[in-house]
C-alpha positions as a Markdown table, in Angstrom:
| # | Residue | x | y | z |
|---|---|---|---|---|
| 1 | Unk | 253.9 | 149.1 | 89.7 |
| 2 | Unk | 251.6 | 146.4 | 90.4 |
| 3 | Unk | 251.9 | 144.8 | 93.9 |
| 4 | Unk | 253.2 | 141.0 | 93.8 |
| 5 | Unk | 251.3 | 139.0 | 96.6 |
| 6 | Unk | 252.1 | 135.2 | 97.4 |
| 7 | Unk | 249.6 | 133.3 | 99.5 |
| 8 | Unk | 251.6 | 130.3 | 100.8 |
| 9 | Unk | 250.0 | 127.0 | 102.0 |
| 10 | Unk | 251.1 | 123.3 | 102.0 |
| 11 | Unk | 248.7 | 121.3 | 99.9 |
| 12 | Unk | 249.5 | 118.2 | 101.8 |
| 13 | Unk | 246.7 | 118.7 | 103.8 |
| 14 | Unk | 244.0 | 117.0 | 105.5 |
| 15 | Unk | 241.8 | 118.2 | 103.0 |
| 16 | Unk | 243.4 | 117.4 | 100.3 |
| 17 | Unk | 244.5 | 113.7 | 101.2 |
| 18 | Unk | 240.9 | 113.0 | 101.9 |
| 19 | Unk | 239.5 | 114.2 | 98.8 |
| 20 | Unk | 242.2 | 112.2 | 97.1 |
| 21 | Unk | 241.0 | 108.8 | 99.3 |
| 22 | Unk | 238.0 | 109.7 | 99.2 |
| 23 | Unk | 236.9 | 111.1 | 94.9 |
| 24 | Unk | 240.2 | 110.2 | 93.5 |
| 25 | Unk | 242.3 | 112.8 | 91.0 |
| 26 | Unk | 239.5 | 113.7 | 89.2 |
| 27 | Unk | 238.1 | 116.1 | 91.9 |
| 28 | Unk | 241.4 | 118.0 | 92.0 |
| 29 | Unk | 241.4 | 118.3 | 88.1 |
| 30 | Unk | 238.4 | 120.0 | 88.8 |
| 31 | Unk | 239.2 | 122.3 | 91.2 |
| 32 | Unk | 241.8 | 123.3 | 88.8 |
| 33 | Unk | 239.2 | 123.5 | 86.0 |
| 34 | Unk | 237.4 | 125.8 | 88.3 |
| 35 | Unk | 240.1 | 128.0 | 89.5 |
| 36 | Unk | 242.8 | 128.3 | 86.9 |
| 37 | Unk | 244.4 | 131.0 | 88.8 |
| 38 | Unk | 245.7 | 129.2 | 91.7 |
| 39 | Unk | 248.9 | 126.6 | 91.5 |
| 40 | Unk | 249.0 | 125.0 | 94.7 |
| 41 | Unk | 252.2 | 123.1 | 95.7 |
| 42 | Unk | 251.5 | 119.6 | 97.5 |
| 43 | Unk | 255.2 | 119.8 | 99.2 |
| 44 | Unk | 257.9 | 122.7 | 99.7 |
| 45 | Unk | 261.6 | 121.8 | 99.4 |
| 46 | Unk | 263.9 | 124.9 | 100.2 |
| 47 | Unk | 264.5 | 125.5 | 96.3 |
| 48 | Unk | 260.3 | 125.7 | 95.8 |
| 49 | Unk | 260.2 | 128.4 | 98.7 |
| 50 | Unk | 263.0 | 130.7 | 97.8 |
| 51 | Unk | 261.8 | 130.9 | 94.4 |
| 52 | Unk | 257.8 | 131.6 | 95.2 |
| 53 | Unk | 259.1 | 134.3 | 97.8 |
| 54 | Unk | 262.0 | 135.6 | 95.4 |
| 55 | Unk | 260.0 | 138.3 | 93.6 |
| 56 | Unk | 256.9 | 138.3 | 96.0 |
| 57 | Unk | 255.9 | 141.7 | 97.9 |
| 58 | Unk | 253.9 | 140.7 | 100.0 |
| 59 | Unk | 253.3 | 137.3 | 101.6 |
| 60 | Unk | 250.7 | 135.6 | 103.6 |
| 61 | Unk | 251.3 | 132.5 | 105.5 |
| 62 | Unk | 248.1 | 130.5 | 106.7 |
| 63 | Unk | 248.0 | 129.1 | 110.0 |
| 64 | Unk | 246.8 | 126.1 | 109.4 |
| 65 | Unk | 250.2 | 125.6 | 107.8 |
| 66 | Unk | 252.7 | 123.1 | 109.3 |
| 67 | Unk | 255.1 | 124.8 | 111.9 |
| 68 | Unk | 258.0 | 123.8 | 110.4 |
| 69 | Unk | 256.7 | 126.4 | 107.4 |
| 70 | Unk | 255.4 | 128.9 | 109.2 |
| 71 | Unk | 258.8 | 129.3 | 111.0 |
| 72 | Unk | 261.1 | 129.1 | 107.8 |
| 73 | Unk | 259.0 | 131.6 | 106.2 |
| 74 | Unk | 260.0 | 134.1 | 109.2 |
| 75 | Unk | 262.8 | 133.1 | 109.2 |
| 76 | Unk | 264.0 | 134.4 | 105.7 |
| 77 | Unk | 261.9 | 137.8 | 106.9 |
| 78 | Unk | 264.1 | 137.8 | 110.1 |
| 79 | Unk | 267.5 | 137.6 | 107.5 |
| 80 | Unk | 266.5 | 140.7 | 105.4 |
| 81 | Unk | 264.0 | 139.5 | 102.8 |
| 82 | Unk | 262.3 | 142.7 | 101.3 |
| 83 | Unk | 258.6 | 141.2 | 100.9 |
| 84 | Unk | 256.0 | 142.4 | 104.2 |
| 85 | Unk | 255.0 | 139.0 | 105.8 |
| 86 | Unk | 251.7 | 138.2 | 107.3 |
| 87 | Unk | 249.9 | 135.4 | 109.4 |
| 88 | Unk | 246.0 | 134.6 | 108.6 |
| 89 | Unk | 244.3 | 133.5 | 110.8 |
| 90 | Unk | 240.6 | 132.4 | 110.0 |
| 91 | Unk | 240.1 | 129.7 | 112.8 |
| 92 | Unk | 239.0 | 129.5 | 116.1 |
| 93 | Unk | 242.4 | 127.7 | 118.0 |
| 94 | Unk | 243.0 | 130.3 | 119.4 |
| 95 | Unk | 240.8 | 129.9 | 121.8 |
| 96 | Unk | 240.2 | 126.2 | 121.1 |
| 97 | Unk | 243.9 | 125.1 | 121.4 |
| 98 | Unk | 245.9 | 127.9 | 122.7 |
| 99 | Unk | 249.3 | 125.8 | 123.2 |
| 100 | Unk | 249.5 | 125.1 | 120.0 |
| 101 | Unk | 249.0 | 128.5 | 118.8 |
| 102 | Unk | 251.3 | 129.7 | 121.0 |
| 103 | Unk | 254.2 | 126.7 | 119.9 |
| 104 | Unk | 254.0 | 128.7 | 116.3 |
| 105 | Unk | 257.2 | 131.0 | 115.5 |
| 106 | Unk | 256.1 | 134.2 | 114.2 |
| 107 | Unk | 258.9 | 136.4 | 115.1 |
| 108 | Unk | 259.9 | 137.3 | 111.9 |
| 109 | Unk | 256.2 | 138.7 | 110.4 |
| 110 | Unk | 255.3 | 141.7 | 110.0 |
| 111 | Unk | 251.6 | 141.7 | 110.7 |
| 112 | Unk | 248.7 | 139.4 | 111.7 |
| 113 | Unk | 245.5 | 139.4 | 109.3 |
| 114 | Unk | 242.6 | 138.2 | 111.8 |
| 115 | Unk | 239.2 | 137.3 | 110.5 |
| 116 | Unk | 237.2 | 139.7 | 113.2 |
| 117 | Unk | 237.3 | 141.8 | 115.5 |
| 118 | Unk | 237.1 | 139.9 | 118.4 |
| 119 | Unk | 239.9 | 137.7 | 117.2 |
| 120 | Unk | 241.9 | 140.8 | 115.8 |
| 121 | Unk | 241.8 | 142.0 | 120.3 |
| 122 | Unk | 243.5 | 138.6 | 121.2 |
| 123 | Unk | 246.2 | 139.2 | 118.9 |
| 124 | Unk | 246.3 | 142.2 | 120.4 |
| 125 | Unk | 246.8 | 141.8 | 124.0 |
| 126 | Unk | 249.3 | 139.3 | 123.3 |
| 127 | Unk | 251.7 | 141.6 | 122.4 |
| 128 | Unk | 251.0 | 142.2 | 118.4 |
| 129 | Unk | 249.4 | 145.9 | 119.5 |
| 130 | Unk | 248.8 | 147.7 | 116.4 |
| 131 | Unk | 250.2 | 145.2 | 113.8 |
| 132 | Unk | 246.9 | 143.3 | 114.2 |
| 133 | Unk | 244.7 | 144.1 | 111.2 |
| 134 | Unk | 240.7 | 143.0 | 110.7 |
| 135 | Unk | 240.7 | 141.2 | 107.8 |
| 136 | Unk | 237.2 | 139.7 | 107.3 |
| 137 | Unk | 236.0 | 136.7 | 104.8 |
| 138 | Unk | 234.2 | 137.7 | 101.5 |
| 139 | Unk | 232.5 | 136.9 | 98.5 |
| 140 | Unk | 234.3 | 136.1 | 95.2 |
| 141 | Unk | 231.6 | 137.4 | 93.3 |
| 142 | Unk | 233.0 | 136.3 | 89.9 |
| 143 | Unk | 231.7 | 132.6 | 91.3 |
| 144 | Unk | 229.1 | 133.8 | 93.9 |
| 145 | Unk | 226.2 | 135.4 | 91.8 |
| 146 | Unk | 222.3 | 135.0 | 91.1 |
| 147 | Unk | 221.8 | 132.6 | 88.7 |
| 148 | Unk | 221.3 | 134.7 | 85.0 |
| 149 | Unk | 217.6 | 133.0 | 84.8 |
| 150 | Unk | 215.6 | 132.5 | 88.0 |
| 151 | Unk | 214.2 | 129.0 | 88.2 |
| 152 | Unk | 211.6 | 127.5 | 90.6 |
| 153 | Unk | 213.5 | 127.2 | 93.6 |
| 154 | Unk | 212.3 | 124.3 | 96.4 |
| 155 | Unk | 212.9 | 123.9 | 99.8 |
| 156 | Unk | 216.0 | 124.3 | 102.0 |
| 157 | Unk | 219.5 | 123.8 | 101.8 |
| 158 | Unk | 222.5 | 123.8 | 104.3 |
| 159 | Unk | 226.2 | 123.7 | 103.3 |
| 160 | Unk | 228.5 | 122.5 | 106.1 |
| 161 | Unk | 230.5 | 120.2 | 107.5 |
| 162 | Unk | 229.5 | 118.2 | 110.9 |
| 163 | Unk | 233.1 | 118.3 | 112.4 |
| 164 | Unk | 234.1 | 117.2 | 116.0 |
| 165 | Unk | 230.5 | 117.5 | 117.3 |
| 166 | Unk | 231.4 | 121.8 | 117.5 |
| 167 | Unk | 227.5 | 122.3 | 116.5 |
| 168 | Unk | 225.4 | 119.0 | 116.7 |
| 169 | Unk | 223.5 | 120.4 | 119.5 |
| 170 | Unk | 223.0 | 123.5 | 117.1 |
| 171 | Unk | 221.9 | 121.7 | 113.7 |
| 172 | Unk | 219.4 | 119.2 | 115.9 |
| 173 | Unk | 218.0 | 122.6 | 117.1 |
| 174 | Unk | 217.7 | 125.1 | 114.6 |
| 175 | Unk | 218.1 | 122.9 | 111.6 |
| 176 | Unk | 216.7 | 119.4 | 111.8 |
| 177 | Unk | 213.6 | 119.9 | 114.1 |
| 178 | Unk | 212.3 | 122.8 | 112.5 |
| 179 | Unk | 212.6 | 121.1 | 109.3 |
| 180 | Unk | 211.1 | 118.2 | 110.5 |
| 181 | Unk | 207.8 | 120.0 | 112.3 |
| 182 | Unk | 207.5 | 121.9 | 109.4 |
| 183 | Unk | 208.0 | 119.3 | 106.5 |
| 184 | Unk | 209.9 | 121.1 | 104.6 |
| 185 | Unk | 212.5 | 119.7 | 102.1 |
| 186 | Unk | 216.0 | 119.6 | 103.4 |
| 187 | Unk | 219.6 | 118.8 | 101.1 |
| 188 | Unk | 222.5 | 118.8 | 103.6 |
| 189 | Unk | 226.2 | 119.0 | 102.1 |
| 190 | Unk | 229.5 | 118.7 | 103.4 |
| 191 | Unk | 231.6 | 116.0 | 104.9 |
| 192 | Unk | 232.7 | 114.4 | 108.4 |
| 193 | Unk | 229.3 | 113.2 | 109.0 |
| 194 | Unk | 229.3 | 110.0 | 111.1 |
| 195 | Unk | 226.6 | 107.6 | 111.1 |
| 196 | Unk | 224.7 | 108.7 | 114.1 |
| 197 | Unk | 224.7 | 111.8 | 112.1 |
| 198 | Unk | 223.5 | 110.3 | 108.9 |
| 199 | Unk | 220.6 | 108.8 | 110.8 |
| 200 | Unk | 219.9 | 112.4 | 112.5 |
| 201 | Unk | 219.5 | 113.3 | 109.0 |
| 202 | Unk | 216.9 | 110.8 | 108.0 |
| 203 | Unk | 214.6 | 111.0 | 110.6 |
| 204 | Unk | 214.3 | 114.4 | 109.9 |
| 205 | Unk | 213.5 | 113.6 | 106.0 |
| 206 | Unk | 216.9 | 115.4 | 105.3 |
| 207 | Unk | 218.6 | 114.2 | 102.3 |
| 208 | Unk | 222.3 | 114.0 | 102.7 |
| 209 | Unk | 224.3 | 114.6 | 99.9 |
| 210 | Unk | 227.5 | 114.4 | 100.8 |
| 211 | Unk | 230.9 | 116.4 | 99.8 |
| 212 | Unk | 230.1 | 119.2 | 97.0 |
| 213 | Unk | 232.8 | 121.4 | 95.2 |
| 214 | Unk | 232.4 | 124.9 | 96.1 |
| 215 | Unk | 232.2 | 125.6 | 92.5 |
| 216 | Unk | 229.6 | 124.1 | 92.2 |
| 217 | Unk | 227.7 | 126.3 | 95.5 |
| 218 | Unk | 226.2 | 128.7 | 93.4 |
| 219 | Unk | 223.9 | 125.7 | 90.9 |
| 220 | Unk | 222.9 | 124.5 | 94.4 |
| 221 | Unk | 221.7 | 127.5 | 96.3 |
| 222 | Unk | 220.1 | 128.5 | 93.0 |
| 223 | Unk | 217.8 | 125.1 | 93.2 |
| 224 | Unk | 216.9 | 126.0 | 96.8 |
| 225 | Unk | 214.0 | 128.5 | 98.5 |
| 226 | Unk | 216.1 | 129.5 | 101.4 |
| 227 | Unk | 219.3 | 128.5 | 103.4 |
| 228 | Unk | 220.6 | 128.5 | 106.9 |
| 229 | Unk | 223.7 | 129.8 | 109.1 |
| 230 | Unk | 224.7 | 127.7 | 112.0 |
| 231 | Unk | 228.1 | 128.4 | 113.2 |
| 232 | Unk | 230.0 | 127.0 | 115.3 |
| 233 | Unk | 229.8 | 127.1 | 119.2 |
| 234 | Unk | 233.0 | 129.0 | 119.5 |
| 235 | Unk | 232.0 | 131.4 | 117.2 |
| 236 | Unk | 228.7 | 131.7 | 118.6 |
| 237 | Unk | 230.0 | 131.8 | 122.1 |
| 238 | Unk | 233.5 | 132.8 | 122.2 |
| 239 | Unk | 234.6 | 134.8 | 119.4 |
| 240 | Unk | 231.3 | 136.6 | 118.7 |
| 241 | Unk | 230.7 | 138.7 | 115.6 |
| 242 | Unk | 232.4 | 136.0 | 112.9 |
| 243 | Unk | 230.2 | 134.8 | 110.6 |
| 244 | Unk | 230.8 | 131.4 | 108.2 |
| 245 | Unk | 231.9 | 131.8 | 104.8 |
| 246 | Unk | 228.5 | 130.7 | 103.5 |
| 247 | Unk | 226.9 | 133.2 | 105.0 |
| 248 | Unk | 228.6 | 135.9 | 102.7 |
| 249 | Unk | 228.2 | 133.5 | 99.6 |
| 250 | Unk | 224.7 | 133.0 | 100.4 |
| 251 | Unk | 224.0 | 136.3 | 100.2 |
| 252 | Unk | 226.1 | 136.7 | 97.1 |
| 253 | Unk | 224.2 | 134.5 | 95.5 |
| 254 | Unk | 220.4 | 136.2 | 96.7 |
| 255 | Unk | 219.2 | 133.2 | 98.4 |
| 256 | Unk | 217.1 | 134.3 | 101.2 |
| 257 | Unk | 219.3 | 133.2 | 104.7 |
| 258 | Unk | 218.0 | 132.3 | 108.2 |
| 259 | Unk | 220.7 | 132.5 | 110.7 |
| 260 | Unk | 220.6 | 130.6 | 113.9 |
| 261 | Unk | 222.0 | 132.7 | 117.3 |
| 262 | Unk | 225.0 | 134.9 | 116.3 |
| 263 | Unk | 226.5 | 138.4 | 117.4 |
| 264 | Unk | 226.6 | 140.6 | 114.6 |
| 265 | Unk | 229.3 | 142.6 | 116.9 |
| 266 | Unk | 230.6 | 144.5 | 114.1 |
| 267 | Unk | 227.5 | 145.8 | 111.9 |
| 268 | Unk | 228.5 | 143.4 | 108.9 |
| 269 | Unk | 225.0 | 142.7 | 107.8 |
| 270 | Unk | 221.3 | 144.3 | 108.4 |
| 271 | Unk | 219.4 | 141.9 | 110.4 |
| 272 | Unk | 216.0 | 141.6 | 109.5 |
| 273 | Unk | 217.0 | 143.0 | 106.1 |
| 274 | Unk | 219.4 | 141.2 | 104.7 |
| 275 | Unk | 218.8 | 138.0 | 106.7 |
| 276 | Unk | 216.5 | 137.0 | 109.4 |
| 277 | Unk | 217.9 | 135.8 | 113.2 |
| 278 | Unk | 216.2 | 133.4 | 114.8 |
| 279 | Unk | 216.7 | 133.7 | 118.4 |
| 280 | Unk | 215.3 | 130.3 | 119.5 |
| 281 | Unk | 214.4 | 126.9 | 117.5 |
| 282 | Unk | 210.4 | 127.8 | 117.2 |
| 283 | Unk | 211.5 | 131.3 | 115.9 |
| 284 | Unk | 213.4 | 129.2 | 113.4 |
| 285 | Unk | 210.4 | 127.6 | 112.4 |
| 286 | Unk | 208.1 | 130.7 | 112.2 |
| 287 | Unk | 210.7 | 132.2 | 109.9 |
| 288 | Unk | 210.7 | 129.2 | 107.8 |
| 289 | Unk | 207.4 | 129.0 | 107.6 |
| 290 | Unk | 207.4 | 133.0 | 106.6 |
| 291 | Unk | 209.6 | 132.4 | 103.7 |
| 292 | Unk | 207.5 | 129.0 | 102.5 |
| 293 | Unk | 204.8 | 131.3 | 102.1 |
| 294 | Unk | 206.0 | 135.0 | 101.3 |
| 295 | Unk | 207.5 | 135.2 | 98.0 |
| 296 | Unk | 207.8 | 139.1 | 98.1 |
| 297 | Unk | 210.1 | 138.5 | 101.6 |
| 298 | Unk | 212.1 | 136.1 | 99.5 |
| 299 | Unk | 212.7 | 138.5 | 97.1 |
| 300 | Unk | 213.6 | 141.2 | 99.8 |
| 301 | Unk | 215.8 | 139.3 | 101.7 |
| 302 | Unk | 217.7 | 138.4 | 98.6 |
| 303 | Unk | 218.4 | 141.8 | 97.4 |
| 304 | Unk | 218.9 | 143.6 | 100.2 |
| 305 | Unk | 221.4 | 140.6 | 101.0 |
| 306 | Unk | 223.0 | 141.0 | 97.8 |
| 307 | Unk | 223.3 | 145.0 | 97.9 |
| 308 | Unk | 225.3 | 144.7 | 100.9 |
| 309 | Unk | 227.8 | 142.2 | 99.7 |
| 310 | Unk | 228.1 | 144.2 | 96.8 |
| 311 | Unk | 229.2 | 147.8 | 98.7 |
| 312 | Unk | 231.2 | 145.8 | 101.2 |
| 313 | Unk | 231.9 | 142.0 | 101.1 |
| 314 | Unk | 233.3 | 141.4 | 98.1 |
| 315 | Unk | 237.2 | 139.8 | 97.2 |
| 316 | Unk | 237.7 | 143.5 | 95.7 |
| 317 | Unk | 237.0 | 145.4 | 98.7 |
| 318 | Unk | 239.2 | 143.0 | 100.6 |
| 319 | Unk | 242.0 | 143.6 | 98.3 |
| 320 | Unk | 242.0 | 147.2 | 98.8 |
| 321 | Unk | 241.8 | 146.8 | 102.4 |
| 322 | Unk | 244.9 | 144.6 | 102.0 |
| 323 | Unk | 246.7 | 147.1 | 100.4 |
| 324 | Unk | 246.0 | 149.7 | 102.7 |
| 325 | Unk | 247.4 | 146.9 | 105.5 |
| 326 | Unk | 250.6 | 146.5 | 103.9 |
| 327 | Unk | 251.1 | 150.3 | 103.3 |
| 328 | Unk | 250.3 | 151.2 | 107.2 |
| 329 | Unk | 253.1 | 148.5 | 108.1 |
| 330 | Unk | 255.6 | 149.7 | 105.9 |
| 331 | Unk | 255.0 | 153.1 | 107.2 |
| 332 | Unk | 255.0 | 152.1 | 110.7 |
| 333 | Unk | 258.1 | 152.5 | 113.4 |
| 334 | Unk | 260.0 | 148.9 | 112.9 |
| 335 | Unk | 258.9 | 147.2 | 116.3 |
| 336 | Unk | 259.8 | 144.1 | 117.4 |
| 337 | Unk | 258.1 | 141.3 | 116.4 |
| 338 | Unk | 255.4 | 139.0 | 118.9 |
């Protein structure tokens, strides 16, 4: 018998009420376009939750959901609902903002689904033990793939948001200035950016292009020579060894990657083979000025890149590994809960 998941998050977001201000319905209509699958709810009355859990197996609460939700989901767990109940976490907070991870209620789950190792430890020594699971981002390679015909490919491209100044320092660095000394092309996506930002941008002959539907990643890397992974200073500094999302849908999509300084802690990629590190900004450069000029490196970089996403990083893989989650909880002396 097939195993029922629900993934449970409150669409009355952040995100979602400033893509509403900001492109209107129509940019919802197409996320649904582009991912027919999914049927998000943009607000949970009591009646909406007890019928997604009803029949559900399995269910995974993100924490980025309102407390309020996050507690009345354990606490039908906590009154004998049958399904296994897990918290994802894919954020930094809880290092950033410990007190309000710590005001969350997750008494009644079963399980917490971290996006590294590093994170996975924290979990740990807080009292979760064994019932903290690695549970890393992947490719959905159904979305994520080479174009079918390879066109001429230009310049650079970064996809990212500028957020609450977490990696100015890092773009200026590794991103900008290179770009600049080298006078390469550069078309910067993503959101947040203030003015001051903007104007970064300019003077470094960046073109900003502002918010792009991730459906729509794919047609852009495809239109670029290479990309770059800048992550964020707490990922960087204090959770090493977790990567961005775009740097496993870069790959899935064979566009060589240079990655600004980050601690592959857990052997998820082959440096130097599937992407290059650049350990300092002038490194950054030389590496851009490698690809510029080497088409055979491009072509290197992009399929060993791709090779590894394939045997390890892809929404299957994760799936299984989900599966064999759920199964070592259910097996697993009943404890109780963090």
């Amino acid at each position: 018998m097939a195993t029922r998941i629900s993934c449970v998050g409150c669409c009355a977001s952040w995100s979602r009420e400033n893509l509403l201000r900001d492109h209107g319905a129509e940019a919802l209509a197409a996320f649904g376009s582009a991912f027919p699958d999914l049927a998000p709810h943009a607000h949970f009355h009591r009646a909406d939750l007890d019928r997604m859990l009803d029949r559900a197996d399995v269910v995974i609460v993100h924490e980025w959901n309102e407390p309020a939700l996050i507690a009345a989901i354990g606490q039908r767990r906590r009154a004998g609902a049958r399904f296994t109940l897990l918290f994802h976490d894919t954020h930094h907070r809880v290092v950033s903002d410990p007190d309000a991870m710590r005001r969350l209620d997750l008494s009644g789950y079963d399980g917490v689904l971290a996006f590294g190792a590093v994170l996975a430890d924290i979990y740990r020594r807080c009292g979760w033990g064994a019932r903290a699971f690695v549970w890393h981002e992947a490719a959905d390679t159904r979305l994520f793939r080479p174009p079918v015909v390879e066109g001429r490919r230009q310049g650079v491209v970064w996809i990212g948001n500028w957020g609450d100044d977490e990696r100015s320092d890092e773009l200026r660095a590794f991103l900008f200035r290179p770009i600049s000394r080298n006078r390469m092309r550069l078309d910067v996506h993503g959101v947040r950016y203030p003015d001051h930002a903007v104007a970064a941008l300019q003077r470094a002959g960046a073109r900003y292009r502002g918010w792009l539907p991730n459906a729509r990643v794919p047609e852009v890397f495809a239109r670029h020579m290479l990309t770059v992974h800048v992550p964020r200073r707490f990922y960087a500094e204090q959770l090493p060894g977790i990567p961005t999302i775009r740097m496993f849908e870069a790959l899935a999509c064979g566009i060589p990657l240079v990655s600004a300084p980050w601690q592959d802690c857990e052997g998820l990629f082959r440096a130097r083979k599937d992407y290059l590190q650049a350990r300092t900004p002038a490194e950054m450069g030389r590496h851009m000025r490698a690809l510029r000029a080497d088409r055979a490196l491009r072509r290197s970089l992009a399929a060993h890149g791709l090779e590894t996403i394939h045997r390890r990083h892809t929404c299957t893989h994760r799936v299984d590994e989900l599966l064999t989650i759920v199964d070592t909880i259910r097996a697993a002396p009943k404890v109780a809960a963090a």
